[in-house]
Each structure stands twice: as structure tokens, then as C-alpha cells.
N, C-alpha and C positions, 0 to 999 in steps of 0.2 A: 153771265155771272161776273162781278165785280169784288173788287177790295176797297173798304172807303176808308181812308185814315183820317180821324177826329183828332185834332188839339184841342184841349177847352182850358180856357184859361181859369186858374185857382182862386182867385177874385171877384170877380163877376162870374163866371159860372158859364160866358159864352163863348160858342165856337170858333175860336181865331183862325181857323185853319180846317178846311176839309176837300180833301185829296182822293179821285177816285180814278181806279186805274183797273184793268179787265186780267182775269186770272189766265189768260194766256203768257202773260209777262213772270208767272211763277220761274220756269226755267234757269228764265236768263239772270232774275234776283237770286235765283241758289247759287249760279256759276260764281256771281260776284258778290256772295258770300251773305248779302243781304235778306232772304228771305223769310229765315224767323224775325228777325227785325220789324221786316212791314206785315207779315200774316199773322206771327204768331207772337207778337211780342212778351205780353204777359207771363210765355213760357220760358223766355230767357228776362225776366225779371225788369223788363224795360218798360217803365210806368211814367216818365217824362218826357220831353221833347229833347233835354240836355243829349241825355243819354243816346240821342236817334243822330245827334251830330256826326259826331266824327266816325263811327261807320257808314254813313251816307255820301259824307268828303270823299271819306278811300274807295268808297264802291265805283262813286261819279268820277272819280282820278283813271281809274281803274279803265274804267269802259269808256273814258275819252283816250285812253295810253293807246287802245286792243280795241277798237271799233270791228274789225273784220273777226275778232274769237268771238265776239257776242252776236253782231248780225245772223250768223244758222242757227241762232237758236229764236230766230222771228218764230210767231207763230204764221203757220201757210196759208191760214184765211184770210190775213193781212189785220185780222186784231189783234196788237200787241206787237209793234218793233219798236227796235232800238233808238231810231229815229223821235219818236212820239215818250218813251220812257226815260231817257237821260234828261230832257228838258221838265221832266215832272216830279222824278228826282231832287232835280238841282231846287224845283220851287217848295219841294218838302222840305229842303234842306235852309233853306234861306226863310221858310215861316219858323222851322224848331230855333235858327238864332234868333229871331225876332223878340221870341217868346219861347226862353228854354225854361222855364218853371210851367210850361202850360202840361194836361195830362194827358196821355193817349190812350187811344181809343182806337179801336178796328172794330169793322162790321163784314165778315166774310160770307 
């Protein structure tokens, strides 16, 4: 099972951005505070890319400050570390400035 996050840009209509990441990695986005964010955004009222910035900055601050509080929460099958989610973060985070008018979208 996966997470896919969609950008679509408001203009043309296409995909600027899609991001997909394995729902073992839930955990570690609740710890750093992100997880309604990328799962469930629509529920905390997050319908743009703006909006997905600066909680994605502080999560990514965050878990490069404390690498070792995040690491135990790898999942033990080896899909979903810390390792492989901070760098996919960081490119979620650098497509929503690209394009902060674009719309999101998740497919869980």
C-alpha cells in the first residue's frame, strides 16, 4: 500500500508533481507532526501546494535536527526509513514552491 500526492496545476489542468511514498512511513509523519498533511489533507482544509510549504520546512528541519528520535520508527521490513523519506520530503517540498497555486490531491 501507498500514498500518491498529486499537484495539478490550475491552468492547464496537469500533473506538476506526483509523489509516492509506502504507508509504512505513516508513524514517523505523525511524530513530525505532518501526517494529516500528506494523508489526509482535505481534513485539515489543505487544498493547495502554498499551504503544504511551511509544515513540510519545519517537519524536514525537524528530522534533519533529531535523525536518531525518527530512525525507531523505520518500519522493520525495511520499507519506509528515514533515510529514503526526508529526501522525498524535501522534493515535495521544493515542487509545492515551484508551483504553490497548484492543487492537491492524495490517493490512499
Amino acid at each position: 500500500m501507498s500514498l500518491d500526492v498529486y499537484l495539478f496545476c490550475p491552468e492547464c489542468g496537469h500533473t506538476v508533481g506526483e509523489h509516492n511514498v509506502t504507508h509504512n512511513l505513516r508513524n514517523m509523519a505523525d511524530e513530525a507532526g505532518i501526517y494529516k498533511l500528506l494523508w489526509e489533507p482535505g481534513e485539515i482544509g489543505v487544498t493547495h501546494a502554498s499551504q503544504m510549504i511551511e509544515p513540510l520546512r519545519a517537519a524536514i528541519a525537524d528530522m534533519k535536527a533529531r535523525p536518531e528520535h525518527y530512525r525507531p520508527l523505520e518500519a522493520s521490513n525495511g520499507w519506509g526509513t528515514y533515510d529514503r523519506f526526508v529526501p522525498w520530503l524535501e522534493d515535495l517540498a521544493l515542487c509545492c514552491e515551484s508551483v504553490p497555486t497548484a492543487e492537491v490531491q492524495v490517493c490512499r
